[in-house]
N, C-alpha and C positions, 0 to 999 in steps of 0.2 A: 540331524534335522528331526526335532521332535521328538528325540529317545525320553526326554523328562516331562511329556505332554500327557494329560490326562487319557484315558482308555478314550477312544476316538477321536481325539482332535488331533489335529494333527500342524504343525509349525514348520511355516516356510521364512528362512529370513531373506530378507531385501536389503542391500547396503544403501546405505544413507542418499550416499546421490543418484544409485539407480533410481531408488524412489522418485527424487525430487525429479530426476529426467522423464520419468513413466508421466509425471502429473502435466509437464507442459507438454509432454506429448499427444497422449491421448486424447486430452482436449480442445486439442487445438485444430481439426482436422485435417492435418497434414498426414500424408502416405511419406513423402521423403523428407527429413528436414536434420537442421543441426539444432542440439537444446545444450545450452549452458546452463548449470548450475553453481551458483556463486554461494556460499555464504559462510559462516562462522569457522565450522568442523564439520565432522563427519568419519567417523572409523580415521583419522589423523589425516585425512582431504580436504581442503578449502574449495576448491575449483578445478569443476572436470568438463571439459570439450565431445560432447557425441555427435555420434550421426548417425541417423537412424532410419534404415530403407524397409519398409512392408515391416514394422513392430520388433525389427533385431536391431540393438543397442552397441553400436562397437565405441569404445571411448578412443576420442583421435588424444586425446591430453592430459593431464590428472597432475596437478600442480599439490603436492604434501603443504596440511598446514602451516609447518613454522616457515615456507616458505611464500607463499602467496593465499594467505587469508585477509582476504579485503573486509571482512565481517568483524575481524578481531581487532585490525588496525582501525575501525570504525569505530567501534565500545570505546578501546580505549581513549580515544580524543575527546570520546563523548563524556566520559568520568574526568578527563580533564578539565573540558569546560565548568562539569558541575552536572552533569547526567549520570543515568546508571546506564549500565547496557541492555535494556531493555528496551524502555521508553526515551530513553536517550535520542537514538539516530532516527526517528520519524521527528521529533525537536528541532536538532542540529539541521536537519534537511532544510524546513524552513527558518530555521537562522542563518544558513549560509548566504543568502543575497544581501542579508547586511555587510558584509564582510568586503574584501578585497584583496589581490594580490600583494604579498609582499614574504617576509620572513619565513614566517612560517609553512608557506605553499613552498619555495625554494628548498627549506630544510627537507621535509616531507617530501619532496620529490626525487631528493639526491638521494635516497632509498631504496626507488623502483628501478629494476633492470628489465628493460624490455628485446634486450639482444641475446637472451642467455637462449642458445640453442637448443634447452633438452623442456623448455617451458613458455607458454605464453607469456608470461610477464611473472617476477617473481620480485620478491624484497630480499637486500641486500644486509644482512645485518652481522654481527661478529660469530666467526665461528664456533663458539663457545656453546650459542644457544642451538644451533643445527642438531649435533645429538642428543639431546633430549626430545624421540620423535614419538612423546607420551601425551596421553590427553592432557594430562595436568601441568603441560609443559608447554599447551601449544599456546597462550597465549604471550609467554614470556618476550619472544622476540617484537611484540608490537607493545609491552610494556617497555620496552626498552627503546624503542623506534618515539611514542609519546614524550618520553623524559627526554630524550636527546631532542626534542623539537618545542620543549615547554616543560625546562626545568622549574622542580620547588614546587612540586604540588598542584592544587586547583587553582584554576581564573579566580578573584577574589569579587565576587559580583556585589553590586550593589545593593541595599537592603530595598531599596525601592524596586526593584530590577530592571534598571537601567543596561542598557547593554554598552559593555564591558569589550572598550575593542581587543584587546586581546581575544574575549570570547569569542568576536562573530569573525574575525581573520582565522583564529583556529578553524571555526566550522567550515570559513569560506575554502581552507586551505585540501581539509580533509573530503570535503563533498568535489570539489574541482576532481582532484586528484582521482578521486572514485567514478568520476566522467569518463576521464581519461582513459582510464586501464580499462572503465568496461566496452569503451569506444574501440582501445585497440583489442579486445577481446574478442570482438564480434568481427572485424576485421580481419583478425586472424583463422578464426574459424572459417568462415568466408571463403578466402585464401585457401587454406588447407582439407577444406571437405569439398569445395566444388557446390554447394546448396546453397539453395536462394529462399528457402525458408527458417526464420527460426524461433525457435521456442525457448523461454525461461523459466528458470525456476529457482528456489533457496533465497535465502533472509535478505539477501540482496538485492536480490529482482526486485525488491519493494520497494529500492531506490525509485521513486515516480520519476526525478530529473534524469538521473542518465539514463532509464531506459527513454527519454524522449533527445537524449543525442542520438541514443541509434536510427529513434525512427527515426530524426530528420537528415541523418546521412546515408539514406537510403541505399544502405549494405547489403539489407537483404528487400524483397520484393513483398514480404506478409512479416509478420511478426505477433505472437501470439503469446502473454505471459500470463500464466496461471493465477488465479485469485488469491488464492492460501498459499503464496508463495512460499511462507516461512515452512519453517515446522510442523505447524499444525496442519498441512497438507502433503505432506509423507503418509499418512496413513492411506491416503487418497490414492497416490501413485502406487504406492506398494501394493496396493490390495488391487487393481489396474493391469499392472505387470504380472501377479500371481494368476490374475484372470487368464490372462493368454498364455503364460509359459510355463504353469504349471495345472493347470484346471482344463486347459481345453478351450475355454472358450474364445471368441471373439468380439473384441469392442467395436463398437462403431465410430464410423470416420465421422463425425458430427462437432462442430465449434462449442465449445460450451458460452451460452448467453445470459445465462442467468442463475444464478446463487443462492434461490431463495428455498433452502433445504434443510433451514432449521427447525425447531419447532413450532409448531402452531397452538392456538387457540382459540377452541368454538364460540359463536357469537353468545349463544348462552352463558359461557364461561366470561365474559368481557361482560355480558349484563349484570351478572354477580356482583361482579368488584366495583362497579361503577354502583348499582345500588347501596352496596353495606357500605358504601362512603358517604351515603348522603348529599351526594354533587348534587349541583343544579345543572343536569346535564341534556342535551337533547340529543333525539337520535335524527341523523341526518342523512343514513346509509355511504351511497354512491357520491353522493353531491358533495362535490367539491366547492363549489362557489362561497360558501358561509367561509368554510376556512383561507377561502385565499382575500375574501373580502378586511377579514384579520390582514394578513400579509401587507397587503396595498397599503391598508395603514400606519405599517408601519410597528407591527406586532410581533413579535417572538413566539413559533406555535409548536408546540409537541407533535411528532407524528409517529403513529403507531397502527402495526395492520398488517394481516400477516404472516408468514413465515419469517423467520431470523434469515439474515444475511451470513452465509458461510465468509471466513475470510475477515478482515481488521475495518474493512469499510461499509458506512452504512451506506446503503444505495435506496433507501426510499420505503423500508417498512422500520425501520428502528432511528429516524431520524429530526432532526431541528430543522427549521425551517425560518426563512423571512426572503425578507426585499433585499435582494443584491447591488439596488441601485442606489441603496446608501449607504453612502461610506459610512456613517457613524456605527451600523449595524455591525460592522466589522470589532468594530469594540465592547458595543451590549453583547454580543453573542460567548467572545469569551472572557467577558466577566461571569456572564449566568455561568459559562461553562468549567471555571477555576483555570483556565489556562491563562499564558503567557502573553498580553498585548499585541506584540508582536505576532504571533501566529497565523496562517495562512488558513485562508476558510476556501473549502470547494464549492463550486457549482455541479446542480446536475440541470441539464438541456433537454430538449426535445435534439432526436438525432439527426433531424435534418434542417435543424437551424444551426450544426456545428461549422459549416463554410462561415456564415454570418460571425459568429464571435473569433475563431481561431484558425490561425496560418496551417492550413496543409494535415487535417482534422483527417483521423479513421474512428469509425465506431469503435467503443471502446466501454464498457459496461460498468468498468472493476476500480476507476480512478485509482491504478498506479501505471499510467501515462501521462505526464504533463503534454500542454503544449504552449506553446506560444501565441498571445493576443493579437489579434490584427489592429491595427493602427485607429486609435482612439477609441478603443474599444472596452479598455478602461475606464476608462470617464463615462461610458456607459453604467458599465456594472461594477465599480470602484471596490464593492466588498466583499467581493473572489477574484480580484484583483493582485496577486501577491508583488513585492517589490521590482521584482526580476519581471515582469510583464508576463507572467504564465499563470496556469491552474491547472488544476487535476484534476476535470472534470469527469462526471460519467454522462455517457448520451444514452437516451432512454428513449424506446418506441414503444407503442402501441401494445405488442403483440407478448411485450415481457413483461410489461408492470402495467396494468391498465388503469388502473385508479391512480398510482403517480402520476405517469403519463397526462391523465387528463386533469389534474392538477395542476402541471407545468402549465398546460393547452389553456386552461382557463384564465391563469396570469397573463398569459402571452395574449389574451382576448381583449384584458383590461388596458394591459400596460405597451402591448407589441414586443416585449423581449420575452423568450421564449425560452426563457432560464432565472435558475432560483437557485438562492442560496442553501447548502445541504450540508449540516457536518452530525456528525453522531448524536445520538440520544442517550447521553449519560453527563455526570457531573465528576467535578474534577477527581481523581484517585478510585475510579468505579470503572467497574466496565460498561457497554452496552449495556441498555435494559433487554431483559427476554421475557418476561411474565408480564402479562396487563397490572399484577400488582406492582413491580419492579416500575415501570410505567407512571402508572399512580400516584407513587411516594415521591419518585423523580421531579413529576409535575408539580406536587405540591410543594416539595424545597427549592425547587427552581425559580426564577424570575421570569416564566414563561406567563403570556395573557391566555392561551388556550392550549388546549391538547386534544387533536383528534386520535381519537383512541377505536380505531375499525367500527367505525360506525356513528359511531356517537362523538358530540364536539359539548367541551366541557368548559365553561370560561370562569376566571376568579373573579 
């Protein structure tokens, strides 16, 4: 521990899924509860079962990668179709309700053993690849799980991108199945720890649909899944865990509500960039009304203000914005955006109109919880609508984003729906914008009519 650390630092390691459990934990304000962390790997772990009483971590389960990595049999399906493993399986998620049951879900499913006694659910593959229990080995058994369920290479898509039923049966078959296992997953934990609370974490948790199997089979009584579910919030947990079990101290039992922990910039520093551009811009502070009066129209608007959003979701200071009540908006948005036609757009809401739009609704901040539309509620809002009647909404009060918030409130003035279309502030192959300049450039190659930029609203 730290013999190769510089003169006073000192190095604590944290294994891969302690981390990822410290992050749904600590967050989440639960004293007792069970966290699953699902995802790719991890020190040669896919998926570990805890239970966690007053901040001590006992693992009830720890399923070895080559044997039940739902992360890895994900990529690969997802390179199948025509993805990489990256940006792949947030794709495939919304491609799967094209799909349907048939071959492919059968094949892919004669794979998974859910009776094997020494594990929650494991993949059954030839024993050849079992010994290789090496990082550069763990993906093999779900290379070989893909070939055997979609010989000869990639889906052969269409140059227009038409979807390719081969493609959206794969996605359908692989997202199903990933329901499945994380349904009986939580089940089983369930079961075997006695806890009515639970927490998630790892690249899978980011699955938005099946964490909203579990919530609607109310397995457990709270459920709490961390923001930065992936990777990029390990450092979170680890450093979380080291607080308490090596430093002394104590965190607080506190829910985490809000993410906006990125960096910021002074209004003076947004005056800069908006001047040496020469916009024709006005400064309109607080007020909302100009830019939603854009919206109602029927406009595509930049919106920026701010701290960055921790985590892969914009929630209202790095984000797009328009009218949800038309469907055609579903298509302008990601054309500006270089995505896929097809693509699922979110909503964010005011939190207590969530009864109004969706079946059996908890606050929920981080949109990676779908839910389900109440009836005809679609045809309300057609373009966060996705095929499968759900979305991935974030609900938004007062007290966490106030200038969103009154955003939302203002539409909701004009129009009575008390929700708005929201997907990220960036174009295709880019990340998020984080800099007012990043912002700027964005605006200007985008097909947006306005961009309010923390204060100031700038129209072409």
């Amino acid at each position: 521990m730290g013999e190769n650390a510089p003169e006073g630092i000192r190095i604590i390691s944290v294994p891969h899924h302690l981390a990822h459990a410290a992050s749904a934990y600590y967050f989440s304000s639960f004293n007792n509860a069970v966290v699953l962390t699902v995802d790719g790997t991890g020190e040669f772990e896919a998926t570990a079962v805890w239970r966690v009483k007053n901040s001590e971590f006992e693992k009830v389960a720890s399923i070895p990668t080559v044997y039940g990595s739902l992360g890895a049999l994900y990529e690969n399906i997802c390179v199948k179709i025509g993805y990489d493993n990256l940006e792949g399986p947030g794709k495939v998620m919304g491609l799967a309700p094209y799909g349907k049951a048939g071959k492919y879900y059968e094949k892919l499913k004669s794979f998974v053993r859910f009776d094997d006694k020494d594990y929650p659910f494991r993949f059954d593959v030839p024993g050849k690849w079992m010994i290789k229990n090496t990082f550069s080995y763990y993906s093999k058994p779900y290379y070989f799980i893909a070939d055997s369920v979609y010989p000869g290479g990639k889906v052969p898509w269409s140059p227009r991108g038409d979807l390719h039923p081969d493609a959206v049966d794969l996605a359908w078959a692989v997202q199903s199945l990933t329901e499945e296992v994380m349904l009986h997953l939580a089940r089983w934990a369930r079961e075997h720890t006695g806890e009515d609370k639970l927490g998630l974490a790892g690249g899978v948790a980011l699955n938005a649909k099946a964490n909203m199997f579990i919530h609607y089979s109310k397995t457990f009584n709270d459920m709490f899944i961390f923001p930065a579910a992936n990777d990029a919030g390990g450092p979170i947990g680890a450093a979380a865990w080291v607080y308490e079990h090596a430093l002394g101290g104590k965190m607080r039992r506190e829910r985490l509500r809000t993410v906006y922990l990125g960096p910021e910039y002074s209004d003076e520093e947004v005056k800069k960039v908006v001047e040496r551009g020469g916009w024709d811009a006005k400064y309109v502070g607080d007020d909302v009304n100009p830019v939603v009066d854009l919206v109602v129209k029927g406009h595509v608007v930049a919106w920026y203000q701010g701290r960055a959003e921790l985590g892969p979701r914009a929630l209202g200071n790095r984000s797009i914005i328009t009218d949800p009540r038309r469907r055609d908006m579903w298509g302008v948005v990601n054309r500006i955006k270089g995505r896929e036609w097809w693509g699922p757009l979110a909503p964010s809401l005011l939190e207590e109109d969530a009864d109004k739009y969706f079946t059996d609704p908890v606050p929920h901040q981080f949109m990676i919880l779908m839910f389900k539309y109440r009836d005809d509620m679609c045809e309300v809002v057609p373009a966060v609508c996705h095929v499968d009647q759900t979305a991935r909404p974030q609900t938004v009060s007062r007290d966490e984003n106030k200038t969103w918030y009154e955003l939302i409130k203002a539409f909701k003035d004009i129009t009575g729906e008390g929700i708005i279309l929201n997907t990220s502030f960036n174009l295709a192959g880019e990340p998020l914008v984080e800099t007012p300049i990043d912002a700027i450039k964005s605006f200007a190659l985008g097909g947006f009519k306005a961009i309010y930029l923390q204060g100031w609203l700038i129209q072409k």
